[in-house]
N, C-alpha and C positions, 0 to 999 in steps of 0.2 A: 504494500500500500504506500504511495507515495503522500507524503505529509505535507499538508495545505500551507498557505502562505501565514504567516503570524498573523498579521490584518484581518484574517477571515477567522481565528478563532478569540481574539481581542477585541473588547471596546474601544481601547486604550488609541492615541493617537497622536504622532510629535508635537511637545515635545517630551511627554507624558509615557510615550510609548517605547521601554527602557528594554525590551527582550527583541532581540533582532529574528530569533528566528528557533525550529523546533529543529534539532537534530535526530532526533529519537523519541519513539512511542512503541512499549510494549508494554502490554494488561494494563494495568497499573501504575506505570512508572513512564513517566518523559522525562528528558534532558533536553534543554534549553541552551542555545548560547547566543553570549552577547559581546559587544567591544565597546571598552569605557572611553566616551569619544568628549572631544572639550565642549562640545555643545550642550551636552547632556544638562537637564539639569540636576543641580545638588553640586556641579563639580566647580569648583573652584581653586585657582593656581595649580592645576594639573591634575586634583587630587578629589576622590569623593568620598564622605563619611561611609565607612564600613556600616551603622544606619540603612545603607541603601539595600545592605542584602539583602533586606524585608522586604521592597514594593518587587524587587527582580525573584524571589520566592513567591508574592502573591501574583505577580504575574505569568510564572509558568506555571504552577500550580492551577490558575484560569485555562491556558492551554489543555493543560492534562483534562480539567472538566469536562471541556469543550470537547475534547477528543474522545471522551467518555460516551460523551449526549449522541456522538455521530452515531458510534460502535452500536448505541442501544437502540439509534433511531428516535431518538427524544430531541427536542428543540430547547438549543442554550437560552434562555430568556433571563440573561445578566447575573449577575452574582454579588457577593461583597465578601471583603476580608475581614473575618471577627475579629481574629487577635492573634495572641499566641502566649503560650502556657513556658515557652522553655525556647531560647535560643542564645548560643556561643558565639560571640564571634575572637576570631585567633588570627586578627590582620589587625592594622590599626585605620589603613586607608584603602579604597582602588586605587588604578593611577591611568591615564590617558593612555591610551593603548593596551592595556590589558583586554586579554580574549578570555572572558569567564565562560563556563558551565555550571548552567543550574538544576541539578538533579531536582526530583521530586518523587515521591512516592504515595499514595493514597496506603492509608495504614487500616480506616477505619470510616465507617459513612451509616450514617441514621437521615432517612429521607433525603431531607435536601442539603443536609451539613454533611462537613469528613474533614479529618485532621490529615493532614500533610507533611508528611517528612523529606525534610529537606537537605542539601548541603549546597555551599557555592563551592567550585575549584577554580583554579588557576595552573593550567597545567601539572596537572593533580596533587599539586598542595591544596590542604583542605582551609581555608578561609572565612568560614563561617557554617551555623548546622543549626534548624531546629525546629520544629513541629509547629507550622500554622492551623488555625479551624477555619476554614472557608462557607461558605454557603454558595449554595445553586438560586438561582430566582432574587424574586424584590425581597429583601430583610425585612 
């Protein structure tokens, strides 16, 4: 199965739209990557708060849904990021040109919620890690 364009499984949209693209989808699990670019925002003199590994977590984790809703033949009709119970991070910054990968994994799903495990890498240094709750639909 060849995997759709980011745009088609994101609301999201520049300069807000921070995951460049899916590289991978199986069952349960997408990996996402991105390149930390100076336009981006959050970046500043070359550098972006580690902070950012949250909205690049809730936004492939959105993919993953998305890629979930096609699988089942359900229609994505938006979502929202609850929060998060537990996340590390083990970098202090991005930096301009960094090409991250953002794992994801669905651990757990009651109706329209499911916790999200996560990690960021950087040519597999591990960077940040931690379990979002997302929801499906309007909150």
């Amino acid at each position: 199965m060849s995997l759709p364009p980011i745009t088609e499984l994101l609301p999201h949209r520049p300069p807000m739209l921070l995951v460049d693209e899916v590289i991978r989808h199986e069952g349960l699990r997408v990996t996402c990557r991105t390149t930390i670019r100076e336009d981006m925002p959050f970046v500043s003199d070359g550098q972006a708060p580690m902070l950012v590994a949250l909205e690049l977590f809730a936004q492939s984790a959105c993919s993953l849904v998305a890629l979930l809703a096609v699988g089942r033949r359900t229609a994505m009709m938006g979502g929202a990021f609850l929060g998060t119970r537990k996340v590390a991070l083990h970098a202090d910054a991005l930096f301009v040109g960094d090409v991250v990968d953002i794992h994801c994994e669905e651990r757990m799903a009651i109706g329209p919620t499911a916790q999200i495990e996560c990690r960021l890498e950087r040519a597999g240094e591990l960077l940040a890690e931690g379990a979002i709750n997302v929801m499906a639909g309007t909150p």
